[in-house]
mmCIF entry with sequence, helices, sheets and N, C-alpha, C, O atoms, coordinates in Angstrom:
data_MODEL
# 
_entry.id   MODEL 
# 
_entity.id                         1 
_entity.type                       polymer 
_entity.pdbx_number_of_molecules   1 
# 
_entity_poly.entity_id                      1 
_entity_poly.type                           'polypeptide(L)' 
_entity_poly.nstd_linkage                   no 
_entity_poly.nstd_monomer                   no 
_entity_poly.pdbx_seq_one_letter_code       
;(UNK)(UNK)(UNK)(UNK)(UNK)(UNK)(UNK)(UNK)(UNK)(UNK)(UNK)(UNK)(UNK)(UNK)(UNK)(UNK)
(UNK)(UNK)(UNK)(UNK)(UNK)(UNK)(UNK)(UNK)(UNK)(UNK)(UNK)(UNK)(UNK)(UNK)(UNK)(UNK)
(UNK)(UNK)(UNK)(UNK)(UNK)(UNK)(UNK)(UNK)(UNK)(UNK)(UNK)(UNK)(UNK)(UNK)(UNK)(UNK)
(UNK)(UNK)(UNK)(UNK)(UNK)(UNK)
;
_entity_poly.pdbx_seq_one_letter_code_can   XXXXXXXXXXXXXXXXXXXXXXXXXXXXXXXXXXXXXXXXXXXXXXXXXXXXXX 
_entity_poly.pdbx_strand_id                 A 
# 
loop_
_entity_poly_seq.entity_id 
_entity_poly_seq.num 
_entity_poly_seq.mon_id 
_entity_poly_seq.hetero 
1 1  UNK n 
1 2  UNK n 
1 3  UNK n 
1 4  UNK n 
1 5  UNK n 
1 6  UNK n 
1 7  UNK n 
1 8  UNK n 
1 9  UNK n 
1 10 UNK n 
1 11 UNK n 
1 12 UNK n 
1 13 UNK n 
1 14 UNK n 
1 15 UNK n 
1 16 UNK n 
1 17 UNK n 
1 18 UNK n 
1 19 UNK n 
1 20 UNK n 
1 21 UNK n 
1 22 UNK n 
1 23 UNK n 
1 24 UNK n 
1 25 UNK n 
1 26 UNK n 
1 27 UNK n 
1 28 UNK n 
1 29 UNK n 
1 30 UNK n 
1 31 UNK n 
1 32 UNK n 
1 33 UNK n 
1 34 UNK n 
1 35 UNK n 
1 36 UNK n 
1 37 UNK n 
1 38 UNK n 
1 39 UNK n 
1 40 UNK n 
1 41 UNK n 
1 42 UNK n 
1 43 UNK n 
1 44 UNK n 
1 45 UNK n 
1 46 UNK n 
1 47 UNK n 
1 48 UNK n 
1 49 UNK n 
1 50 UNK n 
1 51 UNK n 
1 52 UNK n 
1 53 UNK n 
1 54 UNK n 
# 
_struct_asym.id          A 
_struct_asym.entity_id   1 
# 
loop_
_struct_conf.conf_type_id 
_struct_conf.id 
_struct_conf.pdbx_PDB_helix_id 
_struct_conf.beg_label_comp_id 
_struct_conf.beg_label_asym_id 
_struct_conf.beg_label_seq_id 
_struct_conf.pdbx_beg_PDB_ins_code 
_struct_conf.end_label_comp_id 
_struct_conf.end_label_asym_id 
_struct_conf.end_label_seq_id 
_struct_conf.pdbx_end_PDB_ins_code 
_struct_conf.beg_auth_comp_id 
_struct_conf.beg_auth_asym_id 
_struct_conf.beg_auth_seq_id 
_struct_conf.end_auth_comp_id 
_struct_conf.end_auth_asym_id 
_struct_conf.end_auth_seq_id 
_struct_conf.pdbx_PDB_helix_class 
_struct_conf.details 
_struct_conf.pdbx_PDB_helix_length 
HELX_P HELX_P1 AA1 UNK A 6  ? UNK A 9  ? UNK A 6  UNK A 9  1 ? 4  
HELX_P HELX_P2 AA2 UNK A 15 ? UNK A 17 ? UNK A 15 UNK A 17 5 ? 3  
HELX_P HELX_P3 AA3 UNK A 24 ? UNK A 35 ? UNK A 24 UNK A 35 1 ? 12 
# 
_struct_conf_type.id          HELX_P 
_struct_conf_type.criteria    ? 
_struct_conf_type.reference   ? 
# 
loop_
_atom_site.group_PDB 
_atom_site.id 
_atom_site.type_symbol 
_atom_site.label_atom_id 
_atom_site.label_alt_id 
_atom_site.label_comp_id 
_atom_site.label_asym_id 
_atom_site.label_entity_id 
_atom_site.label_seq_id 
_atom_site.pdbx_PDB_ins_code 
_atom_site.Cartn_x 
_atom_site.Cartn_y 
_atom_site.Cartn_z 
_atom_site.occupancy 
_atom_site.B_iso_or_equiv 
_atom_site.pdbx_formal_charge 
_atom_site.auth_seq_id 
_atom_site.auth_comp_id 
_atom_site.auth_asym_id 
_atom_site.auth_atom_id 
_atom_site.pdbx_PDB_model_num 
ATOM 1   N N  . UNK A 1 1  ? 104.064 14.073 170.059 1.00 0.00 ? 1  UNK A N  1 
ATOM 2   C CA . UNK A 1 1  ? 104.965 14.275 168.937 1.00 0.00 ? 1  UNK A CA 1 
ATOM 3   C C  . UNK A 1 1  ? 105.915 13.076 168.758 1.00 0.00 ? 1  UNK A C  1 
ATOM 4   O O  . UNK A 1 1  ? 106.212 12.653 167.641 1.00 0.00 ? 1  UNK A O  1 
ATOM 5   N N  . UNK A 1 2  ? 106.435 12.484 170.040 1.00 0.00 ? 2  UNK A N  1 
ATOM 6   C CA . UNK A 1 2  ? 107.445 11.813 169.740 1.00 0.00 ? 2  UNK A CA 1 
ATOM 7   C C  . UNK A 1 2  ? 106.991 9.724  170.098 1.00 0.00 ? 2  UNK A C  1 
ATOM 8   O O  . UNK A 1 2  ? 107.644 8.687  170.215 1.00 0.00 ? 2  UNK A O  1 
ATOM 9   N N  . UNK A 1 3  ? 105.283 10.195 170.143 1.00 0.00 ? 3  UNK A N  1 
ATOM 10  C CA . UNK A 1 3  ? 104.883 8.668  170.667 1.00 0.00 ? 3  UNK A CA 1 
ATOM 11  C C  . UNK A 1 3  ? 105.023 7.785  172.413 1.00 0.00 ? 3  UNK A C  1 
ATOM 12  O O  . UNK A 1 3  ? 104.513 6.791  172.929 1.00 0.00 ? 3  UNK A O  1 
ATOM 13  N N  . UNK A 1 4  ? 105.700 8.510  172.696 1.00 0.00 ? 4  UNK A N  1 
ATOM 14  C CA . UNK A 1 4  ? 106.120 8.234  174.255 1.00 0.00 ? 4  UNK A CA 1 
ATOM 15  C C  . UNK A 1 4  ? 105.251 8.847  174.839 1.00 0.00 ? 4  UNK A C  1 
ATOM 16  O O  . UNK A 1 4  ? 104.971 10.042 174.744 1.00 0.00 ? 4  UNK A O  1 
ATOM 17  N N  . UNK A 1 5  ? 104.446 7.469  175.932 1.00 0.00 ? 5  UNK A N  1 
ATOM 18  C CA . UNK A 1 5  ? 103.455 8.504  176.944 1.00 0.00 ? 5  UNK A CA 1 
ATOM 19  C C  . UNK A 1 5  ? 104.683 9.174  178.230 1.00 0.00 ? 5  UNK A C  1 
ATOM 20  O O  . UNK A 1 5  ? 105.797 8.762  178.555 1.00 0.00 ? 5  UNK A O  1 
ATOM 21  N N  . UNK A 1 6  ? 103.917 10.269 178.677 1.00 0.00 ? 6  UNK A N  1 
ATOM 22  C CA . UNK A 1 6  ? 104.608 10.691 180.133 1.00 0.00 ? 6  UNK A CA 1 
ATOM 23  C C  . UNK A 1 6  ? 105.709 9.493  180.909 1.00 0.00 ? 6  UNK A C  1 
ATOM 24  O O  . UNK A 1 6  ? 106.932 9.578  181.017 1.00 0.00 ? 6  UNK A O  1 
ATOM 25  N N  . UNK A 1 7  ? 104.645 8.210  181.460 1.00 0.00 ? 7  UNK A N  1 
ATOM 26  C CA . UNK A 1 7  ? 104.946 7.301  182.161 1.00 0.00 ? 7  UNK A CA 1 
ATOM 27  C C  . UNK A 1 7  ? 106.357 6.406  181.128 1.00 0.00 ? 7  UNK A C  1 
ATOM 28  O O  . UNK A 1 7  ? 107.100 5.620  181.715 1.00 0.00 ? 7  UNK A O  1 
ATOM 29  N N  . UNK A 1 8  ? 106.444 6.546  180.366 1.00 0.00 ? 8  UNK A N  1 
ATOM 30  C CA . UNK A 1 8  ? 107.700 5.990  179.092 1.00 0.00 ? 8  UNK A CA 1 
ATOM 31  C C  . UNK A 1 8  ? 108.944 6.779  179.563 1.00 0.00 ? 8  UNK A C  1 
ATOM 32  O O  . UNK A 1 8  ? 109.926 6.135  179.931 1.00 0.00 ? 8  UNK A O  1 
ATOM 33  N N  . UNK A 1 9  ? 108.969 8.298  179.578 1.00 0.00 ? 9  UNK A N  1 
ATOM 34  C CA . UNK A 1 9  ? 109.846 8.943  179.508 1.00 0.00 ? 9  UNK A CA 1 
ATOM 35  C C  . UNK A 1 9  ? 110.632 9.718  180.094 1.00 0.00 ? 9  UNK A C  1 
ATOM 36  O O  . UNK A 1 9  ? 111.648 10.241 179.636 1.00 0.00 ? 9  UNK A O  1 
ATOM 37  N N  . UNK A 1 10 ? 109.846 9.884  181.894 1.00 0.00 ? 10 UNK A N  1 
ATOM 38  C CA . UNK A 1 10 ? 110.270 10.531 182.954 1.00 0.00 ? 10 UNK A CA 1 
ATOM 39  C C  . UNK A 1 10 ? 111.170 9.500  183.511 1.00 0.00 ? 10 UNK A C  1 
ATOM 40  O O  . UNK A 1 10 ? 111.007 8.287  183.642 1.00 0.00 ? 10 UNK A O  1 
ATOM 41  N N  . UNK A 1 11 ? 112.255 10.352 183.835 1.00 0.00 ? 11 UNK A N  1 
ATOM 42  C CA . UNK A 1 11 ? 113.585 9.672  183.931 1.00 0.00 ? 11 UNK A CA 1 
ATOM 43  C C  . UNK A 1 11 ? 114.401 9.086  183.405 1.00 0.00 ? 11 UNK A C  1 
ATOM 44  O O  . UNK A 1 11 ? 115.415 8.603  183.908 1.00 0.00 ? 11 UNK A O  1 
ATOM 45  N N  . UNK A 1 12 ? 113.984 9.052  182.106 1.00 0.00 ? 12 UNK A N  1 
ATOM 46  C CA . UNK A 1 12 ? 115.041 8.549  180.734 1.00 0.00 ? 12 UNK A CA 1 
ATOM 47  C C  . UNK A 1 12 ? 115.981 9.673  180.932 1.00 0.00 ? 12 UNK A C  1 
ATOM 48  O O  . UNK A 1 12 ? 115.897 10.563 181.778 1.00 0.00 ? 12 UNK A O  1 
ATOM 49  N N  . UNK A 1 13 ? 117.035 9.477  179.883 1.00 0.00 ? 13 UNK A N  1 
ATOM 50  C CA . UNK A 1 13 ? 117.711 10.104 179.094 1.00 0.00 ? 13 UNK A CA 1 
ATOM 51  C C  . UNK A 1 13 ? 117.062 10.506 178.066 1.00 0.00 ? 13 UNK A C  1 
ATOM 52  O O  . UNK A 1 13 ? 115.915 10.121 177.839 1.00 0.00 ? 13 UNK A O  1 
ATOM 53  N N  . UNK A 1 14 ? 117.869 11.542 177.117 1.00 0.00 ? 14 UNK A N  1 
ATOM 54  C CA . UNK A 1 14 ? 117.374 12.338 175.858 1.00 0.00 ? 14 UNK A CA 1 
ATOM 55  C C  . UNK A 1 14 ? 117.674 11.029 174.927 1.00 0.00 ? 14 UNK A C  1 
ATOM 56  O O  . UNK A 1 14 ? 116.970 10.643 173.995 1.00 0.00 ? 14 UNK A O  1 
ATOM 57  N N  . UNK A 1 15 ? 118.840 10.461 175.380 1.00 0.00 ? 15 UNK A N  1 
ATOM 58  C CA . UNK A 1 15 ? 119.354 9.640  174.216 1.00 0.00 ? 15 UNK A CA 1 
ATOM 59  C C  . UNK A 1 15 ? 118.341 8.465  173.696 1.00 0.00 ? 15 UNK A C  1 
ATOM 60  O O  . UNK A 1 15 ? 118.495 7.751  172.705 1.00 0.00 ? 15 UNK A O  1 
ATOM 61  N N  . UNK A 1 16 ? 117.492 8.459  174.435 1.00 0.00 ? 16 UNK A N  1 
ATOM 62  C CA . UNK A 1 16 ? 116.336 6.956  174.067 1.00 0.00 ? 16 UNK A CA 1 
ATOM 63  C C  . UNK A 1 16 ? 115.590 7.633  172.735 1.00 0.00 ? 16 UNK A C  1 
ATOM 64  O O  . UNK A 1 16 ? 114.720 6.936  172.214 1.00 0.00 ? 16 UNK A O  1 
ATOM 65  N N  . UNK A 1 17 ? 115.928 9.242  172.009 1.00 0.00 ? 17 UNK A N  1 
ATOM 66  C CA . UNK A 1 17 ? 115.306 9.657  171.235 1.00 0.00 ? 17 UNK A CA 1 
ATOM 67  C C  . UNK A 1 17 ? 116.199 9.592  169.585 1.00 0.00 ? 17 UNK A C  1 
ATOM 68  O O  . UNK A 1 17 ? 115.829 9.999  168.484 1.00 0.00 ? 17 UNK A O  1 
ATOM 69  N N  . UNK A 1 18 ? 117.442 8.926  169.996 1.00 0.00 ? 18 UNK A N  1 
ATOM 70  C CA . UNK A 1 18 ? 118.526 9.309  169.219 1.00 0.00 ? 18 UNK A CA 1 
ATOM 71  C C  . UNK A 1 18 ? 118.599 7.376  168.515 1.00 0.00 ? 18 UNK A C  1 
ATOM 72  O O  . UNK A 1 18 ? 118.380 6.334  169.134 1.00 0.00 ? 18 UNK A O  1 
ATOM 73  N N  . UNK A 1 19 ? 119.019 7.599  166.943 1.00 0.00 ? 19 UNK A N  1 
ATOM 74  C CA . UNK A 1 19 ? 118.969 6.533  166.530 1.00 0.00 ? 19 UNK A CA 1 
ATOM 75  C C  . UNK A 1 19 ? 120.062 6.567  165.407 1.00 0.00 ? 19 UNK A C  1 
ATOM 76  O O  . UNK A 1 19 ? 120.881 7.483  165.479 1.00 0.00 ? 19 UNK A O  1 
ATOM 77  N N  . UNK A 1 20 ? 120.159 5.720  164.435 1.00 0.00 ? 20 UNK A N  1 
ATOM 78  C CA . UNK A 1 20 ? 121.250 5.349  163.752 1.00 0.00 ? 20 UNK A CA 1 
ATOM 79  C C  . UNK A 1 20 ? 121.698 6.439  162.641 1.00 0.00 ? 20 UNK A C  1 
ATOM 80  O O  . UNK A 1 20 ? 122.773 6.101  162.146 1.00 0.00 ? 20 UNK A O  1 
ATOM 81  N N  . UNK A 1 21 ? 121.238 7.540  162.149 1.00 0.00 ? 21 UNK A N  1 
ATOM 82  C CA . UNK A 1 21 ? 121.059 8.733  161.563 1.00 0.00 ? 21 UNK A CA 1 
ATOM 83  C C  . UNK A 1 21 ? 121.817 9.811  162.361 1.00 0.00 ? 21 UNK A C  1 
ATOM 84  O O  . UNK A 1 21 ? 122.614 10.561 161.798 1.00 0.00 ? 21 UNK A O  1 
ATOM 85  N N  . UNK A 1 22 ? 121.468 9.899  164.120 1.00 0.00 ? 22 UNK A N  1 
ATOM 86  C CA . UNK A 1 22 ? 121.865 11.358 164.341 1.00 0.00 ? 22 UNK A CA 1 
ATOM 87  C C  . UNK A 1 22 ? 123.288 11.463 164.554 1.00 0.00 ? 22 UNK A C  1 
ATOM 88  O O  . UNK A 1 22 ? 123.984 10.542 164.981 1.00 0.00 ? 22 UNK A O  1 
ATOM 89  N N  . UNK A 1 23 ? 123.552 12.204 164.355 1.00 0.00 ? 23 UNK A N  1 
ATOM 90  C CA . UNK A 1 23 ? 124.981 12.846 164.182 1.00 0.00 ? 23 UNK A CA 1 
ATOM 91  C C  . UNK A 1 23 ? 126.074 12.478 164.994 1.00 0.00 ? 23 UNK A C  1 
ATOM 92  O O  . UNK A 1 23 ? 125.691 12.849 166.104 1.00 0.00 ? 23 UNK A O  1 
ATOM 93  N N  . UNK A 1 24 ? 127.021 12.058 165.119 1.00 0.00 ? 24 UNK A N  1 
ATOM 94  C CA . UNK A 1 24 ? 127.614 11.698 166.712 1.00 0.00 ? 24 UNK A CA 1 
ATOM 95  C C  . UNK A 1 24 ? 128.666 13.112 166.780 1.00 0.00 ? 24 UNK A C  1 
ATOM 96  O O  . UNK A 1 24 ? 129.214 13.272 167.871 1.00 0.00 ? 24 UNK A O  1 
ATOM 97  N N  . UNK A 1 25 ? 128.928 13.966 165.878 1.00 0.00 ? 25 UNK A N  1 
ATOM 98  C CA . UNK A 1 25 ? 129.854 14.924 166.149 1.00 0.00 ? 25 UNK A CA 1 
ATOM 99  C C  . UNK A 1 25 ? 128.562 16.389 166.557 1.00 0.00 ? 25 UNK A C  1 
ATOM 100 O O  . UNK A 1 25 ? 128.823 17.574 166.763 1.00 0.00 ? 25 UNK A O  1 
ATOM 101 N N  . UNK A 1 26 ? 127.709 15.951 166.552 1.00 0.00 ? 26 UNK A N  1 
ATOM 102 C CA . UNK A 1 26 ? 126.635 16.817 167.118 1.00 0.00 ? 26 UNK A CA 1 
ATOM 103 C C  . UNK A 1 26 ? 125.961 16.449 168.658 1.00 0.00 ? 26 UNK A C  1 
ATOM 104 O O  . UNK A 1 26 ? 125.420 17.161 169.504 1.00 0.00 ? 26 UNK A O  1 
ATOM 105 N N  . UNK A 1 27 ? 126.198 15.304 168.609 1.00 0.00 ? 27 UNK A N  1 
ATOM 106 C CA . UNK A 1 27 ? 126.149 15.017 169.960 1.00 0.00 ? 27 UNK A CA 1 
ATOM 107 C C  . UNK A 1 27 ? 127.728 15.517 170.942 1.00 0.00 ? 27 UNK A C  1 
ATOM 108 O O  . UNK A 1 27 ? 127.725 16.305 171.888 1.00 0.00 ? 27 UNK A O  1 
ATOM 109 N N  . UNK A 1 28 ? 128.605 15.006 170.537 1.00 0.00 ? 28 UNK A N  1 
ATOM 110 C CA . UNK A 1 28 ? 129.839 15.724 170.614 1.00 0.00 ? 28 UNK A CA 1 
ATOM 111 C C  . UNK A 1 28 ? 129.554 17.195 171.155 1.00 0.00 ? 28 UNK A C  1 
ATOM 112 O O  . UNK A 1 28 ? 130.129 17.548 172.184 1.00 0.00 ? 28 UNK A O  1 
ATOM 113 N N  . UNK A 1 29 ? 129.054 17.699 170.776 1.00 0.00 ? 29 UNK A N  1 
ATOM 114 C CA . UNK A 1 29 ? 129.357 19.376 170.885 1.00 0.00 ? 29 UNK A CA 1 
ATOM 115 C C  . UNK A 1 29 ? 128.341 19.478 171.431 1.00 0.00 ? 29 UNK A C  1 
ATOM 116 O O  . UNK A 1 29 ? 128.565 20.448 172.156 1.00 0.00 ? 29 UNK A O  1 
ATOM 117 N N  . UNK A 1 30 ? 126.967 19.061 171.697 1.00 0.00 ? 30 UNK A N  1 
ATOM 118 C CA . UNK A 1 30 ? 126.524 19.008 172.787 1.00 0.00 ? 30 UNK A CA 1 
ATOM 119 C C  . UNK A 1 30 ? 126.808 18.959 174.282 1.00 0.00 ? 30 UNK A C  1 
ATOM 120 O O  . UNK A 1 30 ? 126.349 19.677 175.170 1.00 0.00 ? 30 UNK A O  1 
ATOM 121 N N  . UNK A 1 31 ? 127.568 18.066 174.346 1.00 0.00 ? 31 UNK A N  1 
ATOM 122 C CA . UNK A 1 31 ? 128.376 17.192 175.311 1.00 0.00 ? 31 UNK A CA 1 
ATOM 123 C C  . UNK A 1 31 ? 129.273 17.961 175.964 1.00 0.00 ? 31 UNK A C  1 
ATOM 124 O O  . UNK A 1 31 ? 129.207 18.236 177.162 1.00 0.00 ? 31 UNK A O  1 
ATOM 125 N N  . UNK A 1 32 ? 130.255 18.376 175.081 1.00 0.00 ? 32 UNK A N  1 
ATOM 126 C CA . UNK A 1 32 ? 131.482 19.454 175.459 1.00 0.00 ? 32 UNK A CA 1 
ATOM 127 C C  . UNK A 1 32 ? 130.765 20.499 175.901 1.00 0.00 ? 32 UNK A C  1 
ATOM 128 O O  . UNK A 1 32 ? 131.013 20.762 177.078 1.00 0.00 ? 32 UNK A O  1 
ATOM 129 N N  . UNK A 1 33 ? 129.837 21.303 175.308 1.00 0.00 ? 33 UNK A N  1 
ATOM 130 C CA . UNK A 1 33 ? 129.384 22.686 175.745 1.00 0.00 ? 33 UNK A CA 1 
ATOM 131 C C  . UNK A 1 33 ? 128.647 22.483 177.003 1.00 0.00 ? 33 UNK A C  1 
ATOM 132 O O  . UNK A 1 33 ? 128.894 23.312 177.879 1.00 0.00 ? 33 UNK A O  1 
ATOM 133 N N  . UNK A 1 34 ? 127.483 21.222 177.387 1.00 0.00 ? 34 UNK A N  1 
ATOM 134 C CA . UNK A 1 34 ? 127.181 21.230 178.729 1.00 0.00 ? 34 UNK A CA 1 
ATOM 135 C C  . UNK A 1 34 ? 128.038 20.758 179.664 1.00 0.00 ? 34 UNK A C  1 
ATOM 136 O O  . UNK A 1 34 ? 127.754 20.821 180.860 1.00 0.00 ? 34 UNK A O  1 
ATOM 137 N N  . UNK A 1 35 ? 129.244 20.206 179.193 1.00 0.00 ? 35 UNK A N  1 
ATOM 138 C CA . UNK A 1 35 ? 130.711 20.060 180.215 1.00 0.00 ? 35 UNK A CA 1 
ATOM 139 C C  . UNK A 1 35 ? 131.161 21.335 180.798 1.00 0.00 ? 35 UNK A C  1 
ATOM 140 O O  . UNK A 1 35 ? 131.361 21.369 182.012 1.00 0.00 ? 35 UNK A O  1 
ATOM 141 N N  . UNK A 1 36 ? 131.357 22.457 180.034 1.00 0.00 ? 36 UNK A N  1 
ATOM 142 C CA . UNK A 1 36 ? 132.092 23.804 179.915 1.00 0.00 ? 36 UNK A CA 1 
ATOM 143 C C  . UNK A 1 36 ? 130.670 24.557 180.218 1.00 0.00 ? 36 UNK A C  1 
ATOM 144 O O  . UNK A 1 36 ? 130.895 25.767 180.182 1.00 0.00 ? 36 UNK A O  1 
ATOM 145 N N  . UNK A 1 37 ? 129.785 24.392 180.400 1.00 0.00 ? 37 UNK A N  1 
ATOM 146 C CA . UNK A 1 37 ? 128.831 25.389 180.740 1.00 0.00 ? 37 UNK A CA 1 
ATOM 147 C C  . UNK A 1 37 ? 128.779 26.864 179.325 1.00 0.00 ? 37 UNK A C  1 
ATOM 148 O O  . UNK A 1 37 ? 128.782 28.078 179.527 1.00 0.00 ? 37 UNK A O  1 
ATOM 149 N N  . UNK A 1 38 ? 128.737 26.141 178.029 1.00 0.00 ? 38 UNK A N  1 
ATOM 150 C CA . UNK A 1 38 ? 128.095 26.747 177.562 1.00 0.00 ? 38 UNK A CA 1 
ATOM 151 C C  . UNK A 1 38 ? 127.215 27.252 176.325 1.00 0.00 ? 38 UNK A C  1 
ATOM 152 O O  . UNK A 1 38 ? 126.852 26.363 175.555 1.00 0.00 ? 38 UNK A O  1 
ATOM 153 N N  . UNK A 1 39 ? 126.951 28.140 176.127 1.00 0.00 ? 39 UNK A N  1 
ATOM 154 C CA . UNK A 1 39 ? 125.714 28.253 175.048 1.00 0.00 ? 39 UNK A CA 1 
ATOM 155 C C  . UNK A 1 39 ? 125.811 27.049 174.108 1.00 0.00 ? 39 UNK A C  1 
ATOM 156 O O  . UNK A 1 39 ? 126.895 26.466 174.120 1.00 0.00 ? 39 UNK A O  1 
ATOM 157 N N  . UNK A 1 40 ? 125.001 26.651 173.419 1.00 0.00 ? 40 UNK A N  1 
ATOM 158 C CA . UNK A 1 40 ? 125.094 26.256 172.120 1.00 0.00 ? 40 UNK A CA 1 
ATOM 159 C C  . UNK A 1 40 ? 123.675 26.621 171.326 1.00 0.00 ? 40 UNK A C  1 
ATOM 160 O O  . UNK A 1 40 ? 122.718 27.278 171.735 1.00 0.00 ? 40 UNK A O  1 
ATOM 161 N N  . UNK A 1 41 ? 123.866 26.012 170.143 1.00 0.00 ? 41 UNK A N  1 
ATOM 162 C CA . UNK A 1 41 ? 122.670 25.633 169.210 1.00 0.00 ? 41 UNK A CA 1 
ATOM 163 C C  . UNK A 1 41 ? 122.997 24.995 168.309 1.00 0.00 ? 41 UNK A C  1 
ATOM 164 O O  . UNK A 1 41 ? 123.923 25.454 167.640 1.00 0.00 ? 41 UNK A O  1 
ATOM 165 N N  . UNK A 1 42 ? 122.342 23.554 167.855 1.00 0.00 ? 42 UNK A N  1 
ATOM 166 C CA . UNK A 1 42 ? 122.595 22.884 166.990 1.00 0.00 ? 42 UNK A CA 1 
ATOM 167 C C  . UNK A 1 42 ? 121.536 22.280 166.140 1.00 0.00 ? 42 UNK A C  1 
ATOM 168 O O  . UNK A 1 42 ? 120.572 23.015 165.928 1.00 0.00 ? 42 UNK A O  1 
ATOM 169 N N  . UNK A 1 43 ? 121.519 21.324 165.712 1.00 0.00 ? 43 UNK A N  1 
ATOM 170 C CA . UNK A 1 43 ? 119.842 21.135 164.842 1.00 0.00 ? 43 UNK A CA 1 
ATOM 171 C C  . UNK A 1 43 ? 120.421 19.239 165.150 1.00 0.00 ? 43 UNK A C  1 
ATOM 172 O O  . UNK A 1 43 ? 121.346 18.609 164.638 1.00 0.00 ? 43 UNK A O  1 
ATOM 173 N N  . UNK A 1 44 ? 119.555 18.902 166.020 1.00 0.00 ? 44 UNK A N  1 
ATOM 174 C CA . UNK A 1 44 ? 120.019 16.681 165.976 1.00 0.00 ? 44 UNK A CA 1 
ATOM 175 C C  . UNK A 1 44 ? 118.459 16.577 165.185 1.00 0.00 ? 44 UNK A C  1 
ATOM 176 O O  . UNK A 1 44 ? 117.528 17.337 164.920 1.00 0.00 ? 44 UNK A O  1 
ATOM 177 N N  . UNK A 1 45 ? 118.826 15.096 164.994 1.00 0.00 ? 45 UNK A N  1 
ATOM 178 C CA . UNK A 1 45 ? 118.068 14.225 164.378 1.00 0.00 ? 45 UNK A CA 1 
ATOM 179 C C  . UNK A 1 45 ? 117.503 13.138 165.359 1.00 0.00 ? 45 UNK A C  1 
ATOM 180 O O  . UNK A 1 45 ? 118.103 12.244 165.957 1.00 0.00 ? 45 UNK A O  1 
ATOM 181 N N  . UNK A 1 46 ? 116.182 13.473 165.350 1.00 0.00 ? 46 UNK A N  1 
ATOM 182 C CA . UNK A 1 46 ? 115.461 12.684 166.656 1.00 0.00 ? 46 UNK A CA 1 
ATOM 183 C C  . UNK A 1 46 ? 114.707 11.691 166.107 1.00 0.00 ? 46 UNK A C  1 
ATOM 184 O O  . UNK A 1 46 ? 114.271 11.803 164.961 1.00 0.00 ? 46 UNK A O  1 
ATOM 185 N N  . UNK A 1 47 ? 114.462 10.561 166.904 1.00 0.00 ? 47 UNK A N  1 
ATOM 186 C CA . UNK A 1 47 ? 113.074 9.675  166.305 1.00 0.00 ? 47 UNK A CA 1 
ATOM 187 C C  . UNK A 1 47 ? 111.783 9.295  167.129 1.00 0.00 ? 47 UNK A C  1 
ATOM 188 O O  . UNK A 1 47 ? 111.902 9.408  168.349 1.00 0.00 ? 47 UNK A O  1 
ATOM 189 N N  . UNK A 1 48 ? 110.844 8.960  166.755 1.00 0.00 ? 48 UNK A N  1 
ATOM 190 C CA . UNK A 1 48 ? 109.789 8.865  167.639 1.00 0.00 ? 48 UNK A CA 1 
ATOM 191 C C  . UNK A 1 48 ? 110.123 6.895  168.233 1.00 0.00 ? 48 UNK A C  1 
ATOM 192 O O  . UNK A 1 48 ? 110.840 5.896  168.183 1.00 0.00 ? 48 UNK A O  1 
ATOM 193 N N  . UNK A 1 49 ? 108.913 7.550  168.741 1.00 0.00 ? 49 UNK A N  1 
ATOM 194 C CA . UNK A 1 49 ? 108.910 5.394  169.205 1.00 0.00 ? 49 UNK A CA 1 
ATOM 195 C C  . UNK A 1 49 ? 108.996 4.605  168.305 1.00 0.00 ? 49 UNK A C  1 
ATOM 196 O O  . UNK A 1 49 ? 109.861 3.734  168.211 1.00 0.00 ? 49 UNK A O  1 
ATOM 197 N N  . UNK A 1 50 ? 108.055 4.829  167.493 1.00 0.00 ? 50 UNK A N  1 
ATOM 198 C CA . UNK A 1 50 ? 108.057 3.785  166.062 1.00 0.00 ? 50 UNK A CA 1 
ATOM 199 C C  . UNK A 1 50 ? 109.529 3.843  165.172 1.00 0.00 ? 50 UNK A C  1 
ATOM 200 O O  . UNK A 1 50 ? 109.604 3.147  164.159 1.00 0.00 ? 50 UNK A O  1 
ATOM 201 N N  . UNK A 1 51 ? 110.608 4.634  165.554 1.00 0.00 ? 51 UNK A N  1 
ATOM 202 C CA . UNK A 1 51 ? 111.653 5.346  165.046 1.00 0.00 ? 51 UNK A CA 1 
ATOM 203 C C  . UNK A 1 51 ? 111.364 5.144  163.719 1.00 0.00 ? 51 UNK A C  1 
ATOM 204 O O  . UNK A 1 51 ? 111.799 4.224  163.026 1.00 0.00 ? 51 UNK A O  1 
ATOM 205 N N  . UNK A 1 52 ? 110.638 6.002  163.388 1.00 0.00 ? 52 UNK A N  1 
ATOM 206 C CA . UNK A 1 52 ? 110.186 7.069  162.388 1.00 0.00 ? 52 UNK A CA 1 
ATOM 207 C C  . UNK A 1 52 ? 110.948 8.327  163.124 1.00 0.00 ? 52 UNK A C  1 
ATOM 208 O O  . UNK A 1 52 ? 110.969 8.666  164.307 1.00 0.00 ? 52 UNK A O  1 
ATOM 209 N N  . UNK A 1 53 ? 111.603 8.917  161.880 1.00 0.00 ? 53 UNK A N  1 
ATOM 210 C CA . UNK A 1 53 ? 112.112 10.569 162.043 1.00 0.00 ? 53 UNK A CA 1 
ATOM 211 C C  . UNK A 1 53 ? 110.841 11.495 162.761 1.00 0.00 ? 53 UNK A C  1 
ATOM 212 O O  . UNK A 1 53 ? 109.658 11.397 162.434 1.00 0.00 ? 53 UNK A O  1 
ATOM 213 N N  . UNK A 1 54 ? 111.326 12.314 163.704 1.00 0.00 ? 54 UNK A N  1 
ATOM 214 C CA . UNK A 1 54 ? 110.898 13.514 163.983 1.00 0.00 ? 54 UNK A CA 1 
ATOM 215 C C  . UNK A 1 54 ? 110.620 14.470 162.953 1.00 0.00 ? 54 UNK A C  1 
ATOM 216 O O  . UNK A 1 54 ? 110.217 15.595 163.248 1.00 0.00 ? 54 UNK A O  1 
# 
C-alpha cells in the first residue's frame, strides 16, 4: 500500500510516512494522547514512497 518493502520500514518511525500536507495539530493530539495514555481517533494524511497520497 504504502511502497516500502518490510526491510525499508522495520524500525522506522511512523513519521517517514508523513509529508508536507499532514496536519501538525493532528499530529499534536496524537502525541499528547499517547503521552497521557489515552484513547484517540483521528484521520492523518499519509504518503507512500513515491509521496504520492495514501
Amino acid at each position: 500500500m504504502n511502497g516500502y518493502k518490510l526491510n525499508e520500514i522495520v524500525g522506522k518511525k511512523p513519521n517517514m510516512l508523513q509529508g508536507v500536507d499532514t496536519c501538525k495539530e493532528t499530529l499534536k493530539v496524537i502525541r499528547m494522547a499517547i503521552e497521557n495514555k489515552q484513547k484517540f481517533e483521528v484521520t492523518i494524511l499519509n504518503y507512500r514512497k513515491d509521496r504520492s497520497l495514501i
